[in-house]
N, C-alpha and C positions, 0 to 999 in steps of 0.2 A: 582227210575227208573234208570235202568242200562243205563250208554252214551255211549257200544261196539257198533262198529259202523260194528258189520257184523253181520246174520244172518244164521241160517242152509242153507245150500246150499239145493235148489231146482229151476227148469227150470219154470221160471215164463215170460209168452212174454206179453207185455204191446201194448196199442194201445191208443195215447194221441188226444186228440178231445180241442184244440186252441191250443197253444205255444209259447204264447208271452214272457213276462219278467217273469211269477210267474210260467210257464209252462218249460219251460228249468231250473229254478231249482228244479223244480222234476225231470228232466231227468237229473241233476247232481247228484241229491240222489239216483234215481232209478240205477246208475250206481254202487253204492258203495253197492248195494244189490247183494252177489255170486249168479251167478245162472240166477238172471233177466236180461233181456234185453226188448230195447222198438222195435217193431216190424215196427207199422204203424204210422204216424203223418198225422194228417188234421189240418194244418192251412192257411188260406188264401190270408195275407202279405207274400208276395214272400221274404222279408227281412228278416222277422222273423222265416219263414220258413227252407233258409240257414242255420242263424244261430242255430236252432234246429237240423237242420241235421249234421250239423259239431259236436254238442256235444253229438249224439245218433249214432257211424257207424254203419253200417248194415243195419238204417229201411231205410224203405219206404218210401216216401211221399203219403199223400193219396188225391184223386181230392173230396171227402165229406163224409160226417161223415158215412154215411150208407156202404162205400168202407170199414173203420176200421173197423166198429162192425161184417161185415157180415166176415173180413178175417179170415182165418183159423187158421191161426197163431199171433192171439192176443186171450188171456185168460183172460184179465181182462182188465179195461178200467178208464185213468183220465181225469175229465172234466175240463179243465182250461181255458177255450172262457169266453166272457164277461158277466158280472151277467146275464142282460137281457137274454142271451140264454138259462140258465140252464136249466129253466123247459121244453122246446120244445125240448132238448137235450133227456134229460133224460125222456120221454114222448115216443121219437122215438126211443132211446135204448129200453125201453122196449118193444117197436111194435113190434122191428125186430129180436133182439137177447138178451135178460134179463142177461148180464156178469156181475160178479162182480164189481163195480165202486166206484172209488175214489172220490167225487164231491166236488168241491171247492166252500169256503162258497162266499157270502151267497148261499144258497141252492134256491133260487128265490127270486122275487121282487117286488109282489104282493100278496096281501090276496086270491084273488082266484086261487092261483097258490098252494096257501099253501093248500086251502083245497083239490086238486087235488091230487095233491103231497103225502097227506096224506094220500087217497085213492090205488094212485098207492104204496107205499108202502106195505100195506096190501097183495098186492095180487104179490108181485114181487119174483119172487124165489131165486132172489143171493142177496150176500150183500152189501149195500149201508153202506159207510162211509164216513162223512162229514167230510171235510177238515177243523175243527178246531185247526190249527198249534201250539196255545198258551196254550193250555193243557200238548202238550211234552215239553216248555221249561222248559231243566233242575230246576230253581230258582221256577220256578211256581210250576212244580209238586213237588219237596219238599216242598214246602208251601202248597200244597192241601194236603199232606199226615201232617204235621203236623194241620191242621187245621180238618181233617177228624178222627184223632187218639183222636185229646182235650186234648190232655196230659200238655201243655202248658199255652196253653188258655180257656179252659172250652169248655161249648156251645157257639158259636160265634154268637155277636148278630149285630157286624156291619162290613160291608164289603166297603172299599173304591181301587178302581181302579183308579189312574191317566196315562194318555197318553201325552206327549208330547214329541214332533215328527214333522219331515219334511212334508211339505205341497205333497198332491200328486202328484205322478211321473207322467213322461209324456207316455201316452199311445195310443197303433194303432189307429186312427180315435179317440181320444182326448171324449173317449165313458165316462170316467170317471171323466167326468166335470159335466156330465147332471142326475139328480134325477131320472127322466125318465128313462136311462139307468141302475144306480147303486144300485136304491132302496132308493137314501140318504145315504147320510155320514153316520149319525147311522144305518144303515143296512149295507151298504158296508163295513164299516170301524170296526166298533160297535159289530156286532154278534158275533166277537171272545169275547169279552168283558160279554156281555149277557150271552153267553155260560158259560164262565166263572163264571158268579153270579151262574149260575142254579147247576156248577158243585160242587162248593163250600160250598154252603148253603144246597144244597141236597135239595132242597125245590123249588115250582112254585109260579111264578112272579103272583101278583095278582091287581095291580094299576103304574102306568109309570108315570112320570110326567118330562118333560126337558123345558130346556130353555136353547136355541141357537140362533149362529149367525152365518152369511156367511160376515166377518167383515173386513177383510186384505186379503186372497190369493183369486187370480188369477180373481182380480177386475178390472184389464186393459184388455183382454183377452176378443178376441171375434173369433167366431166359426159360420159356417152356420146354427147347430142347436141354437145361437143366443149365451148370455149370458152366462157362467157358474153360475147353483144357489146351487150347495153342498157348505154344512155347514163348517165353518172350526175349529169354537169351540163351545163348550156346556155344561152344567150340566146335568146328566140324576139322579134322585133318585128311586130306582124301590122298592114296598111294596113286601114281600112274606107272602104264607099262614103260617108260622112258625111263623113269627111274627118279621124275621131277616126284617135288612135294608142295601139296597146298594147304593152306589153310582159311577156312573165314573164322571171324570172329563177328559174332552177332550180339547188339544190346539193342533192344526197343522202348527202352526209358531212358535216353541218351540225349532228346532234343537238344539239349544246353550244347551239344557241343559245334566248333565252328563249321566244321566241315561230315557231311554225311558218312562219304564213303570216303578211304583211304586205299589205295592199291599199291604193294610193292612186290617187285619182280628184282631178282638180286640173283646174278649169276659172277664168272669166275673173275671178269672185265670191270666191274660195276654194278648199279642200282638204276634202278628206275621205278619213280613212283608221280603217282597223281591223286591229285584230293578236287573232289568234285563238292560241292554246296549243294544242302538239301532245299526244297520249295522254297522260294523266294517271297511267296506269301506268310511263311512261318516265319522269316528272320522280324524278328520286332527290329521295329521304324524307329526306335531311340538310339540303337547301334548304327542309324547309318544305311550307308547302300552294302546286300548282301554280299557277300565274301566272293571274288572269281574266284574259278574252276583253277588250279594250277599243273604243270607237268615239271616234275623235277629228274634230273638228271646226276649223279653220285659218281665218279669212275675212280674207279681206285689208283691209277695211275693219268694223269695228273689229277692230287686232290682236290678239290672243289670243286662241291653241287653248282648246276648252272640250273636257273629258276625260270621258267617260262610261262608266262598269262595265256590263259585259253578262255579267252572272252567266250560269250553265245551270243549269235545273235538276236537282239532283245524280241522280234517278230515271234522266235521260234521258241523262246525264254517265258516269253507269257501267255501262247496256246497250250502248257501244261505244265504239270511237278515234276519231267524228266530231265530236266538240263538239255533240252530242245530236240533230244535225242526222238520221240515219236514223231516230228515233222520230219528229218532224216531220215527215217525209218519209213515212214507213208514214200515218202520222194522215190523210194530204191522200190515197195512193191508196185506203185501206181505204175512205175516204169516196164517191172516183169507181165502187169496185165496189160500192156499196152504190146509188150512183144519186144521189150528193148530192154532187157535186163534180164539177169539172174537171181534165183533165191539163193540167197547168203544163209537162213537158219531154215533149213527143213525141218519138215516132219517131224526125221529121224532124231535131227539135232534136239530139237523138244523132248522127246520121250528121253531118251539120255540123259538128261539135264531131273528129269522126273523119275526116275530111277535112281538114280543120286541120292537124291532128297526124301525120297520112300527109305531108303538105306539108310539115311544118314539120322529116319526119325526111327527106326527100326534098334540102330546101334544104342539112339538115345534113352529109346526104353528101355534095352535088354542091357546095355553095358557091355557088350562085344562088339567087335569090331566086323565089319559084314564084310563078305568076299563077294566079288560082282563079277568074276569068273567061271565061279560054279556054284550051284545051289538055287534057291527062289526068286534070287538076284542076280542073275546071270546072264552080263547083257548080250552074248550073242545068241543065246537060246532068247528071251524077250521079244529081241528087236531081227532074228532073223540073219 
């Protein structure tokens, strides 16, 4: 995957529906696209809303979401408001005006939001692309492409994801304390990860099984909607119809460690794995310059790993906390609204990914393993 961080010039006007902390780094990215600018903003933290506006000159502010969609001068549309909104968002975008939309995962936060969702896709005429960011980092998608090619590893029969990582940030009305609101840690948190199995494997999830806890963060910590009960770590193992197996393993009081994410793919040939660095504004400045992204290579015959740097480019490194991967990300949709590209994570791909994660918090509470073949969680009854 190319990390030029420009794209053919064309006049692309954006209209952004929330703009808190993950919503102004796409209007840092959407800046470094020739051509785009954002037009409208609806968000309704007067703080948050400033600061979006100092980092976007020109737009608007807008007084609610139906003011964006219906302006004239917005052609395409990103949803970055709280999980719980997305589907009523993206429900009333399509009543009033069907644009193009960027939708940040997870894509909703309920089973009967998923079958809706699924429905409204069929029949929506512009493109939906699910904000899955950890597909574009650089580290990863060289690992998808070596693990899609086989040349290294064979057929890949086990996939392990590790996360550790900083406990969650602090957010507008403190929404992403409460399961009610996020969908749970494995849905909020998790869908990149799930996505990640599905894109990996090339195969559907077909049995979920976790075991989690809500065990150390933000246990003192009280709020009017009462408690916080998201999870802060977990085991998830998920079956596919191939016959592959995955795993994540998730810690959220982990900062200390060097690298965020870990990925390895180990088939009959060899190994392959990649370790990406968390926000480069977290790594403390007495250690030095933050840790590269690396891709390693394992083959069982001839022995030894071969070690590969996956720099980022520093442009796309400091428009946000994803290892650059949201300006790659903006580059490939700017492109489908312009009429020169493809969606790579649909709709469908989202709700899937959110299905998963409903499952996987499902297993967590009950201690059984959940079947996504037949029963509540059955993704072709769901998704149609």
């Amino acid at each position: 995957m190319s990390t030029n961080t420009t794209t053919q010039p064309g006049s692309t006007r954006y209209g952004i529906i929330g703009c808190g902390m993950m919503g102004q780094e796409h209007l840092r990215n959407i800046a470094l696209l020739p051509g785009a600018k954002v037009s409208r903003i609806y968000e309704p933290d007067a703080d948050m809303l400033a600061r979006s506006l100092a980092l976007a000159p020109g737009a608007q502010s807008a007084a609610s979401l139906t003011e964006v969609v219906m302006s004239p001068d917005v052609d395409c549309l990103v949803i970055v408001s709280p999980n719980f909104c997305h589907a009523d968002q993206l429900r009333e975008i399509a009543r009033l005006r069907p644009l193009p939309l960027l939708l940040e995962k997870p894509a909703c936060t309920e089973l009967e939001d998923v079958r809706q969702l699924a429905l409204l896709q069929a029949h929506y005429p512009a493109p939906i692309w699910v904000a899955m960011e950890y597909r574009y980092m650089p580290p990863v998608a060289l690992l998808a492409k070596e693990v899609h090619e086989q040349t290294h590893t064979g057929p890949v029969r086990m996939l392990t994801i590790r996360e550790h990582r900083f406990p969650f940030l602090v957010k507008v009305g403190d929404w992403n304390r409460f399961n009610r609101y996020t969908g749970g840690t494995l849905v909020e948190k998790c869908c990149h990860f799930f996505d990640l199995m599905r894109h990996l494997t090339q195969s559907e999830p077909v049995r979920v099984y976790a075991s989690a806890g809500a065990d150390h963060n933000h246990q003192d910590e009280r709020y009017p909607d009462g408690t916080p009960d998201i999870l802060d770590n977990a085991y998830v193992i998920v079956d596919f119809a191939s016959g592959q197996r995955a795993m994540l393993e998730l810690c959220m009081f982990a900062e200390g460690a060097r690298y965020q994410e870990e990925i390895s793919v180990v088939g009959p040939l060899g190994k392959a794995e990649c370790f990406v660095p968390g926000p480069g504004r977290f790594w403390p400045a007495h250690l030095g310059d933050a840790p590269v992204p690396k891709l390693v290579v394992s083959p069982r015959e001839p022995k030894g790993p071969r070690e590969l740097d996956v720099p980022v480019d520093p442009v796309a490194l400091a428009a946000g906390d994803h290892n650059g991967s949201t300006l790659y990300q903006h580059q490939k949709f700017n492109a489908v609204v312009r009429g020169q590209g493809q969606v790579e994570v649909t709709l469908k791909d989202g709700l899937r990914a959110v299905v998963m994660g409903l499952a996987a918090q499902e297993s967590a509470r009950t201690g059984q393993a959940i079947d996504l073949t037949q029963g509540p969680f059955a993704m072709s009854e769901l998704l149609g």
